[in-house]
Backbone as a ProteinNet text record, in pm:
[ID]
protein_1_A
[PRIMARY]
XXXXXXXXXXXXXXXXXXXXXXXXXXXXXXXXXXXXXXXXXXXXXXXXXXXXXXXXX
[TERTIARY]
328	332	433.2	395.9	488.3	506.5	651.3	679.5	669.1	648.3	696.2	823	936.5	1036.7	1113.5	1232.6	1332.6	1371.2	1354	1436.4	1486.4	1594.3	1599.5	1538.9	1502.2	1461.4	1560.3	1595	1692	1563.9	1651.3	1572.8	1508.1	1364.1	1352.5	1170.8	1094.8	985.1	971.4	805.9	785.9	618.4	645.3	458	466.2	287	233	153.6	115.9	-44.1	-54.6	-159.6	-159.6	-330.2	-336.6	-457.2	-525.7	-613.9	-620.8	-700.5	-732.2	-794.7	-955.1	-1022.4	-1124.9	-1090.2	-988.8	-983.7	-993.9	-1036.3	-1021.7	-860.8	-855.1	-744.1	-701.9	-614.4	-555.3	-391.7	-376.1	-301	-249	-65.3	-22.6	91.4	141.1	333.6	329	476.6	504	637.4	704.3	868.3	897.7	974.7	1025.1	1063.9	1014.7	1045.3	1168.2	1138.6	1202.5	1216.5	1288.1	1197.2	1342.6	1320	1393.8	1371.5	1363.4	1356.3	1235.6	1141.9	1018.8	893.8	929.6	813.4	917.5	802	792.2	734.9	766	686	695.2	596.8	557.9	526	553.1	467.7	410	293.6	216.7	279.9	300.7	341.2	273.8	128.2	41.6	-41.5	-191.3	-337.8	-337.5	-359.9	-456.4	-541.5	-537.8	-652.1	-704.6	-893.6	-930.6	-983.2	-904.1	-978.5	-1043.5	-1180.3	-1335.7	-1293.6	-1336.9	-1340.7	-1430.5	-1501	-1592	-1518.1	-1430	-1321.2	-1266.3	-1249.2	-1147.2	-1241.4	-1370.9	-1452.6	-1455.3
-1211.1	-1212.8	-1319.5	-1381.3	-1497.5	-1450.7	-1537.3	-1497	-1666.9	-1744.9	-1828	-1867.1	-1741.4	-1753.2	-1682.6	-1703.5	-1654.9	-1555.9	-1441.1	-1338.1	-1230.2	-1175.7	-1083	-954.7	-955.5	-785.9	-672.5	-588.2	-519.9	-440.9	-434.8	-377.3	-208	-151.8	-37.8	-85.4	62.7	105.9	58.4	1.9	-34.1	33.9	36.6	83.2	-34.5	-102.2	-245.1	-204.4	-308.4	-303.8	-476.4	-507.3	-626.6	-684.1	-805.3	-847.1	-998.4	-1011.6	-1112.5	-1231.4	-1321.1	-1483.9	-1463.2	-1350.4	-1277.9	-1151.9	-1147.9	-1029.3	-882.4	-892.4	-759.3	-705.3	-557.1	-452.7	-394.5	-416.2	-343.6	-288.6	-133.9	-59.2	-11.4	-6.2	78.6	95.4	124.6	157.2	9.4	-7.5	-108.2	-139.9	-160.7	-130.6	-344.2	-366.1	-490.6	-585	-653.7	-681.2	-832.4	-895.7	-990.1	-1078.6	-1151	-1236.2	-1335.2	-1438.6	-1539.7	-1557.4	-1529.3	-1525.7	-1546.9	-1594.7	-1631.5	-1612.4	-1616.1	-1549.7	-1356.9	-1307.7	-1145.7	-1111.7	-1053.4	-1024.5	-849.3	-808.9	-634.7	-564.7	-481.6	-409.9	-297.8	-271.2	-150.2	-35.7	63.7	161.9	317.8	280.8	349.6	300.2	413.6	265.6	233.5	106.1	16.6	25.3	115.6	117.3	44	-1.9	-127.8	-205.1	-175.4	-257	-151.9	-242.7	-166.3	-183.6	-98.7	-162.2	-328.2	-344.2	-466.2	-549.3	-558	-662.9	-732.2	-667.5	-676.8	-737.6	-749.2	-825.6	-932.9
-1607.2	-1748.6	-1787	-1900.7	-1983.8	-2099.6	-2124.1	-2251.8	-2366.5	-2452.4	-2493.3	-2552	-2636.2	-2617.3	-2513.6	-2416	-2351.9	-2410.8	-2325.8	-2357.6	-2210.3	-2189.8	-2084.2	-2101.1	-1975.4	-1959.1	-1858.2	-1870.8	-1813.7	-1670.1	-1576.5	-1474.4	-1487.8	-1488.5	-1511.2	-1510.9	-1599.8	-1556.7	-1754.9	-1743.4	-1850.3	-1855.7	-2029.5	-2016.2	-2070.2	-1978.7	-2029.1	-2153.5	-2201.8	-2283.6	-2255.1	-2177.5	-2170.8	-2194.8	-2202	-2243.2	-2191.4	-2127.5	-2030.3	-2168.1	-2117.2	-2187.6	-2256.3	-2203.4	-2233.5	-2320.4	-2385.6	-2440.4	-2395.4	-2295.1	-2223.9	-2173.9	-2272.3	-2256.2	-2143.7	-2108	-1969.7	-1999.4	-1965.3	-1975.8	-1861.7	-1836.2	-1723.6	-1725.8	-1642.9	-1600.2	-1509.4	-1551	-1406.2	-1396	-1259.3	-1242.2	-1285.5	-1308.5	-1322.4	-1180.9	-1124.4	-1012.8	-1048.1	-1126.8	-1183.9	-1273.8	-1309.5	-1480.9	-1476.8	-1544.3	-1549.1	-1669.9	-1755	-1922.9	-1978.9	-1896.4	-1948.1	-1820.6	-1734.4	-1644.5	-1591.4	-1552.4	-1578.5	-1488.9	-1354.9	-1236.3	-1228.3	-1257.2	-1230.5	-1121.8	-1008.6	-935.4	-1049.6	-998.6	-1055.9	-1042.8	-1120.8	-1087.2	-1192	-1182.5	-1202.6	-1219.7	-1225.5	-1238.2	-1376.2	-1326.8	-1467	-1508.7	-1643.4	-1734.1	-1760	-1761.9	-1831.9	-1692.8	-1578.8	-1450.6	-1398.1	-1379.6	-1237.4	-1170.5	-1027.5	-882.8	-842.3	-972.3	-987	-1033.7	-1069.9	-1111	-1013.5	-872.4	-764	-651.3	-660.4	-557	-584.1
[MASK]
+++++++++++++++++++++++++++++++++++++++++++++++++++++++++

């Protein structure tokens, strides 16, 4: 995930709502793995609403 302005994120568990270039909704938990003010790296940390198993082939 990107941000266009800089901002920090404190380390912890976030609910997403995120949304890909197609408009398609995707929802989940995810722990903060790292971020430099503007890029945002997530592990999953519950499923993602919004993704098929047909998404992933």
């Amino acid at each position: 995930m990107s941000s266009q302005e800089p901002f920090r994120l404190e380390q912890g568990v976030f609910d997403l709502d995120l949304r890909d270039a197609d408009g398609r909704e995707f929802a989940g938990s995810g722990v903060l793995v790292r971020s430099d003010g503007t890029s945002h790296v997530f592990r999953g940390g519950s499923d993602l609403e919004g993704l098929a198993t047909d998404d992933l082939a």
